[in-house]
N, C-alpha and C positions, 0 to 999 in steps of 0.2 A: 613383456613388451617385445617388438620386433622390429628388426632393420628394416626399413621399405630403401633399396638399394635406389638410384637416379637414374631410372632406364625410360625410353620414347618406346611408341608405338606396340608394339609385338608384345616385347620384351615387357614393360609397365603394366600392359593390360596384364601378362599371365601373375606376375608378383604379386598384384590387387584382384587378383582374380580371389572371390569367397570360399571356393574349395579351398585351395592353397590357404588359406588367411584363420581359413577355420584350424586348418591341420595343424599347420605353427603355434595356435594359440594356445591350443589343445596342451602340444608339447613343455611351454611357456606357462600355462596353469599348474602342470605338473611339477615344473622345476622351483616355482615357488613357493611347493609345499614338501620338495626334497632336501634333502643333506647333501645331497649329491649330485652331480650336473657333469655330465660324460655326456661326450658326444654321441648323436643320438642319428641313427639313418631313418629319414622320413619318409624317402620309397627310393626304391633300388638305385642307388647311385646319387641321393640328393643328401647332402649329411649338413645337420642343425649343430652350431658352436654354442652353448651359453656362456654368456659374460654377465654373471650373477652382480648386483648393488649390494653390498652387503652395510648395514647399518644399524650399529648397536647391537653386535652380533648374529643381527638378523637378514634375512633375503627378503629385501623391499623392493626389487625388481628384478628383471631379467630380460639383458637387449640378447638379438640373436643373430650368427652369421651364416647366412645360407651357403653352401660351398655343392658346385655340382658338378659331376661328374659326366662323360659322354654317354655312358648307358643309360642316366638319369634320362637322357632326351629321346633315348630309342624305348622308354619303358613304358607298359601299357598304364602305369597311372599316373605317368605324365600326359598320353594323351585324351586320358579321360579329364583331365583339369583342364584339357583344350577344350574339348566337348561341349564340358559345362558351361565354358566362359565364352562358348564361342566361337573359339579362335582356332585359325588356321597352323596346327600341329609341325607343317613343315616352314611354317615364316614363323615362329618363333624358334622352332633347333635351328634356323638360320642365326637368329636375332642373340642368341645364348651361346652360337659356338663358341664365340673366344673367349669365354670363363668358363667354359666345361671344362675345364682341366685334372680335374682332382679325382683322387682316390681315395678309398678309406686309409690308407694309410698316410700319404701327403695331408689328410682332412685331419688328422689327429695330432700330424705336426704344426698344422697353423695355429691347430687350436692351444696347442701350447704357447706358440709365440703371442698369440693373441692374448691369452691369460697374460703372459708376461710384462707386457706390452699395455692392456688393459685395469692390471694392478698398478703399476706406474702411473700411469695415469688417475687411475681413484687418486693414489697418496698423494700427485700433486695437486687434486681438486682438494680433497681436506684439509691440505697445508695451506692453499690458497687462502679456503674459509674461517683456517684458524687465524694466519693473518690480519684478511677484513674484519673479523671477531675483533683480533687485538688491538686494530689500529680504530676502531670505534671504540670500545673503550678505553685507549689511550688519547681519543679526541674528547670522551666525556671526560675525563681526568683532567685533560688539562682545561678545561671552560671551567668546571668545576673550580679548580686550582686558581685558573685567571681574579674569577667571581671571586673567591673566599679574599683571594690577595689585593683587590681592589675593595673590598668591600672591609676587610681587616685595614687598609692601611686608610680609610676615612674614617672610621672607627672614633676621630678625636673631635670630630663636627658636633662638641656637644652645647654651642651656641646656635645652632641653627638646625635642628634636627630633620627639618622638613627639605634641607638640600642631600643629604644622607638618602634621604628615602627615595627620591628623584632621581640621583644616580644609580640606587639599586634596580629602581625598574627601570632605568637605561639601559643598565648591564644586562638582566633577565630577556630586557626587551633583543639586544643585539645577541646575547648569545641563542638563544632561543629560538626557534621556528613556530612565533606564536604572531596573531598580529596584534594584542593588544594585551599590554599588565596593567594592573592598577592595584593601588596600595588604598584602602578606606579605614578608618578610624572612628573610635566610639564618639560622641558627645560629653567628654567628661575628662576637663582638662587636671583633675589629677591625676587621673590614670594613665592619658595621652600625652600630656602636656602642651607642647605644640602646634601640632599636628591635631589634635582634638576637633572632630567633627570634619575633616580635611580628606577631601581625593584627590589621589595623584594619579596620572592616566599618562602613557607613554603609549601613542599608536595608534590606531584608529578604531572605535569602539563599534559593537553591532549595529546600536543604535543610537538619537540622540542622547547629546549628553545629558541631559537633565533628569529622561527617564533613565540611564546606564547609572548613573549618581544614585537615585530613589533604587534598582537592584543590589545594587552593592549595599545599603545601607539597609535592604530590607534582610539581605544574604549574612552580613555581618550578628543581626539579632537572634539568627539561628544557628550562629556557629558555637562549636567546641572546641574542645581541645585539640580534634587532628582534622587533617584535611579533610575535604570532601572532592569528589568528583560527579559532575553533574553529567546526564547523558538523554536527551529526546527533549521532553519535555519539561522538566524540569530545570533546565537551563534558563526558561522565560526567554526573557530581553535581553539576557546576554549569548544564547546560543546564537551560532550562525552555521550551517549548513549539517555537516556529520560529526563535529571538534565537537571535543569534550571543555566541558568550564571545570577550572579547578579552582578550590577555593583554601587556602592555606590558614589558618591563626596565626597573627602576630603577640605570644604570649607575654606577660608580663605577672611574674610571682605567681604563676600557677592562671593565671585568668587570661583571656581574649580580652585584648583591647584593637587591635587590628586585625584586619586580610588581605594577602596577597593575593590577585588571582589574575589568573593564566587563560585564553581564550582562541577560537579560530584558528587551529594548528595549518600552517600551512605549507604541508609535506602529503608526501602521497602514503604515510599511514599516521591518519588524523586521530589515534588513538593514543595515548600521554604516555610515554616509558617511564621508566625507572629512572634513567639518566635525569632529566626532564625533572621529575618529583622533587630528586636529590637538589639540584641547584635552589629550585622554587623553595623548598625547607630550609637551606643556608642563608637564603637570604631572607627568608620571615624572623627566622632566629638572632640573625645578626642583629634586625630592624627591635627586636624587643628588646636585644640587650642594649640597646645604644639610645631606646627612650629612655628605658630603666635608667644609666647614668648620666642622659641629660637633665631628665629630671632630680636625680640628685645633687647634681651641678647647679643647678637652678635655684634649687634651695639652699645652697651652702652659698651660693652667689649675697643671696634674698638677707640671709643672717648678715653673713661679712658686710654686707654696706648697710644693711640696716645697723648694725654696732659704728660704722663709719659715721652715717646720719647722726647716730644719738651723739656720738663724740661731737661731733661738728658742731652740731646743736647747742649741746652742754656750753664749747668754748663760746659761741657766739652768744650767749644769751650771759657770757661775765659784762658785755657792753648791750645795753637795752637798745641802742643806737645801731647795732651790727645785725639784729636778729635776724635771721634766714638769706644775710650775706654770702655765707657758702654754697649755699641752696640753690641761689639765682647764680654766684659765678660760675657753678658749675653745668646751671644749663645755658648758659649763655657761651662758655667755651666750647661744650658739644656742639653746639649748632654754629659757632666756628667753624668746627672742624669738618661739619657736615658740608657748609656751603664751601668751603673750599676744596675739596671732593676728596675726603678721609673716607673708608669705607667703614660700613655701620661700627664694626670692632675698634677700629681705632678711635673712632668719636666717642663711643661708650668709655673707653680710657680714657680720652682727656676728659670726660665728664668726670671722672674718677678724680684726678689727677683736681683737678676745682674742685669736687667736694672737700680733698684734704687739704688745699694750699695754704691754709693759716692755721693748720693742726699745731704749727710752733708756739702759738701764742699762747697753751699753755703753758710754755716757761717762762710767761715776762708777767710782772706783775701787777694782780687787779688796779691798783691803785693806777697806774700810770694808762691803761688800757680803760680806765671810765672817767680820766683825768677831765672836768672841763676845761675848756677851753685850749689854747696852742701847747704843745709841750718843746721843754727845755731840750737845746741840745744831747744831755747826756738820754732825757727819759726817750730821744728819738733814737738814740743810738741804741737801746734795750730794746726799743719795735723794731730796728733792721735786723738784729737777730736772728726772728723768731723764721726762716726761711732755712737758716741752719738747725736750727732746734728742732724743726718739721721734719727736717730728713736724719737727725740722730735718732727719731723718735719712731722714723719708719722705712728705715732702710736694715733691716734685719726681717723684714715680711717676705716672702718671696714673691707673693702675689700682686706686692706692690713695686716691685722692679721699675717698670716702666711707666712709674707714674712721679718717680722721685725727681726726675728732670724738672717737671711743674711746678714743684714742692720748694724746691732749691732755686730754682733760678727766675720765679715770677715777677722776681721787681726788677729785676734785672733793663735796661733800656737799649733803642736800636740804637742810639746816637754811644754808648759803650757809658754812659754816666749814671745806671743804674747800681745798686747793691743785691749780693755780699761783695760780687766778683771785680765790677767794673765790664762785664761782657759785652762787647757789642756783635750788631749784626746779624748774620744766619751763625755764627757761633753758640749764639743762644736755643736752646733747644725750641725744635716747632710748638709741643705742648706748653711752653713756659710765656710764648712770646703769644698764644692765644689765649693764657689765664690771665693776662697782662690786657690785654685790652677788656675783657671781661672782668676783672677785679677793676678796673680804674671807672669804667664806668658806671659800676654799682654803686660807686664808692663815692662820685660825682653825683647820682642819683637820690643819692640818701641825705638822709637831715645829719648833721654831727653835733657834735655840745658847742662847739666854736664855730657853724656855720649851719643855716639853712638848705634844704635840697638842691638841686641845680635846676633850672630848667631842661625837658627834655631839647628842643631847642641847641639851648647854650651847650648841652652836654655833647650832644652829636657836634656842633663844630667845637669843643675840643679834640672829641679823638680827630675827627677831619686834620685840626690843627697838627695835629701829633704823630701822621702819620710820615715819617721816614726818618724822624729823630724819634721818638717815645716807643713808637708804636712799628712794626713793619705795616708796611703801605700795602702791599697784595691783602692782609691779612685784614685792615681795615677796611678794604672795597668788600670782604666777603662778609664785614660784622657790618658792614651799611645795608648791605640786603636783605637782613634778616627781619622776620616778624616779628615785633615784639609786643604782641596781643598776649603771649603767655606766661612771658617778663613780667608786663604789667597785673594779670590777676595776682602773681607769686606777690608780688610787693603788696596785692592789697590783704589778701591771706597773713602774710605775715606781719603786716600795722594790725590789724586785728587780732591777733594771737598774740602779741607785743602788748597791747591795751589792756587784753584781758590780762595775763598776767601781770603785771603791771599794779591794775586794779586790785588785783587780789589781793597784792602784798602792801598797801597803804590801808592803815588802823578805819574802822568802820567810821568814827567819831570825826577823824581826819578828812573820810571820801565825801561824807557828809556836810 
């Protein structure tokens, strides 16, 4: 390669003059296939410096320093490069005097200072680029890092797995120079769970979403085990311009059940790195491990209250009169807690929290619990019990922590004349004082051995009645607004399953 020095008129034409440009080049081809690079004199008095690129041991260019001398301008093959070019031989040794300076032996000092001079400067451009080098991979490190740390510390979202996957393509989405992620999932909610048949889209896709939804879904039936990257035509409907579509597996025990994918790189090299790859793979991976153990959450959930149900069950069905009692106070407390703006998790506990609120009553006895008619002070003092006995019976569960306030203190009253404690007010735990108006009026609902069912009616203005001594009053405005269309089926379900078994257990001769 060669210096083209910043020179006007004279001067610039003879530089770019072809003779001259040939000669240099000549020299310049030669040094790139030398060991060696000595200053070189190009015609009497004109001396060539190289300043070799050296890279990976090798000579991958060669800039060049012209250095000329006053005889250079008196010499006849300086004025034949005039000749050729042109030009007027005495306006350009005008134009050139004042850097005709040099000799061959000044020409051999510069060219060392230049080497000098020239080396210095290589090692600070390589140092430079080892830095840019480090400090881009110290920017993937830390996204990377970011990613893994935010993506590890949700890791516990195993009630909701579909807000998990959302944030992941948030984070892919912001750290990324893509303009659109989307997370897609098989049809097959064992394997998925809930997120099954489910796209998640963070950004703005190629095209509409309906057909981007049918790509993804058709992309996902031909996916493997490892990524893919799409490139022309094979992108379809999700390519957009020169960007590559990546398409990731979100594994589960060896199988695809998800994809991540990655689209429309919007950088000026629209072709995927490594950096890039790596994050898109931490987070597919993460996404499979965290179905994998919502789904096992799900089903140790599914046991543990279906064993709660049968217990619950078992107890209500010692009174024919109670049957699916626990069943309805516990949806009737959820949806408490819902209208009064619990968020989904905590309603699901106080639902919990009602299924088990009369688990005490296994320790008071059948007898008195199928007694007709009123019972005697003492056989009532055995039923206030069972709210103590509820929480002896289930405060060594871990899982049920938070649900023993409901257990223990559901009869408890606002007006402080409830049992075991006498508690009043907001003393009373939130879950306890919503199983309370849910247990009472189930309980006013139903038929007993000593009294016929209430009307719905009568039943609603008791709680009305009951609200700021029985009952908290906020808490009744929120069980007045509830629907209870589905109340109603549970009660007819459970007179019907009441009957039949019922029937089954009176002698044929008898039913007859």
């Amino acid at each position: 390669m060669q210096a083209e020095p910043s020179f006007a008129g004279p001067a610039e034409k003879f530089f770019k003059s072809p003779a001259l440009r040939k000669m240099v080049a000549a020299s310049g081809a030669n040094w790139l296939k030398s060991r060696t690079h000595e200053v070189t004199e190009l015609l009497p008095g004109c001396y060539l410096v190289p300043l070799p690129e050296i890279a990976r041991r090798r000579v991958v260019a060669v800039d060049i320093a012209m250095l000329l001398s006053d005889a250079a301008l008196n010499s006849r093959e300086f004025i034949e490069i005039c000749r050729s070019a042109r030009l007027d031989a005495f306006s350009v040794r005008q134009a050139l005097a004042d850097i005709a300076s040099y000799d061959e032996q000044s020409a051999r000092r510069v060219a060392e200072l230049l080497a000098w001079n020239y080396d210095d400067l290589s090692r600070i451009v390589v140092q430079d680029e080892t830095i840019d080098s480090f400090s881009s991979q110290l920017s993937e490190s830390y996204e990377e890092i970011t990613l893994l740390y935010k993506l590890g510390e949700s890791m516990t979202e195993l009630i909701h797995p579909e807000r998990f996957i959302q944030m992941a393509c948030r984070e892919l989405h912001s750290s990324l120079p893509f303009a659109w992620v989307a997370a897609r999932f098989v049809d097959d909610r064992a394997s998925a769970g809930a997120v099954a048949d489910k796209t998640i889209t963070v950004g703005t896709p190629p095209c509409e979403q309906s057909r981007f939804e049918g790509a993804l879904r058709m992309a996902l039936t031909g996916i493997a085990t490892e990524r893919v990257i799409l490139e022309g035509a094979d992108r379809g409907v999700l390519g957009a311009g020169e960007s590559q579509v990546i398409l990731c597996p979100v594994m589960r025990e060896g199988a695809p059940i998800g994809l991540v994918a990655l689209g429309n790189k919007r950088a000026e090299d629209n072709q995927v790195n490594n950096g890039e790859l790596k994050l898109l793979q931490a987070a597919a991976g993460h996404m499979g491990v965290l179905l994998s153990n919502a789904s096992l959450y799900e089903q140790q959930q599914a046991m543990f209250l279906g064993t709660l149900e049968a217990l619950t069950a078992a107890i209500d069905a010692k009174d024919p009169y109670t049957c699916g009692h626990s069943e309805r106070v516990a949806y009737l407390a959820g949806e408490i807690a819902a209208e009064f703006g619990l968020h989904e998790h905590e309603a699901d506990r106080v639902r919990i929290a009602g299924l088990v609120h009369d688990i005490g009553k296994i320790g008071v006895p059948e007898a008195v619990l199928r007694k007709p008619g009123r019972l005697t002070d003492e056989e009532f003092g055995l039923i206030k019990l069972h709210p103590q006995i509820g929480f002896q019976i289930l405060k060594d569960i871990p899982l049920l922590d938070d649900v023993l306030p409901g257990v223990l203190y559901h009869h408890e009253r606002f007006d402080g004349r409830g049992y075991p404690f006498s508690v009043s007010g907001e003393n009373i735990p939130l879950v306890a004082r919503m199983i309370g108006i849910a247990d009472a009026f189930d309980a006013m609902s139903s038929s007993r051995t000593y009294r016929a069912a209430m009307d719905r009616t009568k039943v609603l203005a008791e709680i009305r009645r009951g609200a700021g001594s029985q009952f908290d009053e906020r808490l009744v405005e929120a069980f007045l607004r509830i629907d209870l269309a589905e109340y109603d089926r549970m009660v007819s379900r459970h007179g019907s399953s009441e009957a039949t078994r019922i029937g089954t257990l009176i002698p044929k001769e008898r039913a007859a």
